[in-house]
C-alpha beads as a LAMMPS data file, in Angstrom:
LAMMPS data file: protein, C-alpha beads

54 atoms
53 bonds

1 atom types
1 bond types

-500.0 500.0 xlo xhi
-500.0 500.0 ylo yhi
-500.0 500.0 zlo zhi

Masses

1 110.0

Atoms # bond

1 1 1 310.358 465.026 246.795
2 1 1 311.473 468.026 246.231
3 1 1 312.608 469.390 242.449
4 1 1 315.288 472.235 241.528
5 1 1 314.864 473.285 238.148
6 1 1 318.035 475.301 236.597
7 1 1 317.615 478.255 234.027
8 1 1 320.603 479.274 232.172
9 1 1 320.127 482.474 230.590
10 1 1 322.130 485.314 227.886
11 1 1 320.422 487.980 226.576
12 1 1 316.782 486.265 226.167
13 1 1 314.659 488.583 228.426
14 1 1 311.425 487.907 226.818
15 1 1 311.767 484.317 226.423
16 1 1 313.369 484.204 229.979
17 1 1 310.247 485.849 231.380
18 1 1 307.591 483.280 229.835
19 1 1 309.834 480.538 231.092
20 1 1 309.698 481.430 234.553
21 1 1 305.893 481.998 234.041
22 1 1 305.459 478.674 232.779
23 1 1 307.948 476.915 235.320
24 1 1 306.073 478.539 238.258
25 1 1 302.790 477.252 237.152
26 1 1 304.304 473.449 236.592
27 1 1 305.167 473.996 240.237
28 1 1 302.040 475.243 241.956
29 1 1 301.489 471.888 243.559
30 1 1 305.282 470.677 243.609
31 1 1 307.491 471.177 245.941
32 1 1 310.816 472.894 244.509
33 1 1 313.164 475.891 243.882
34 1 1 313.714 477.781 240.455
35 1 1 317.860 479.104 240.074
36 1 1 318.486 481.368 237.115
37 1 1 321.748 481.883 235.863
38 1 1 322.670 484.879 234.399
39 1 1 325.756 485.216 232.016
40 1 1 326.182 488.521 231.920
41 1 1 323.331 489.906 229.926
42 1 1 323.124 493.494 229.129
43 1 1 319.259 493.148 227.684
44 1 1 318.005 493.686 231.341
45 1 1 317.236 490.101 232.342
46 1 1 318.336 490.453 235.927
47 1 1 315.952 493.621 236.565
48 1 1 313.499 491.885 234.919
49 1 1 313.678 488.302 237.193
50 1 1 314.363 490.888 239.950
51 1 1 311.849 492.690 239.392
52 1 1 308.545 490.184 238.332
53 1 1 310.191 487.210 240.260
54 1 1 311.248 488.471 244.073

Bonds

1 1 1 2
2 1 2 3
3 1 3 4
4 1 4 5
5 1 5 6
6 1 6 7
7 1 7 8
8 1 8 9
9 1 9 10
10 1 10 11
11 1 11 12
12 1 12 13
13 1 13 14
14 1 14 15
15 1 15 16
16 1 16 17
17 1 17 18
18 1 18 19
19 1 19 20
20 1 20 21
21 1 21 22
22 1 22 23
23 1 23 24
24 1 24 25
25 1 25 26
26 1 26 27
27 1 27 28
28 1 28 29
29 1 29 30
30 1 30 31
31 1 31 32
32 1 32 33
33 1 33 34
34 1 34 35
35 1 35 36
36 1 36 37
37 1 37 38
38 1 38 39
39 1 39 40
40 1 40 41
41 1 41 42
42 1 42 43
43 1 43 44
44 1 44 45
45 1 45 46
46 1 46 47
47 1 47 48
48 1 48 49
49 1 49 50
50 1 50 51
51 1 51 52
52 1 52 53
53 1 53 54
C-alpha cells in the first residue's frame, strides 16, 4: 500500500519545516511520497523544503 500525503503551504516556513519532520518520521516504515504545495510564499519556504528536504 502505498500512501501520498499532500502539504499545502503559504507563508508558514517554520511550521512547514516541523511538518515535514514529523511526516517523514510517520513514514520511516511506510511506503509513500510527501508533495508540498507552495502558494507563492515570499517567507522562504521553497529554499527551505529545497534545501533540508532534497
Amino acid at each position: 500500500m502505498q500512501l501520498s500525503v499532500v502539504i499545502v503551504n503559504y507563508n508558514v516556513e517554520y511550521f512547514l519545516e516541523q511538518c515535514l519532520r514529523s511526516v517523514f518520521t510517520a513514514l520511516k516504515n511506510v511506503e509513500g511520497e510527501v508533495w508540498v504545495v507552495d502558494n507563492n510564499s515570499v517567507d522562504g519556504s521553497v529554499a527551505m523544503v529545497k534545501d533540508k528536504f532534497p
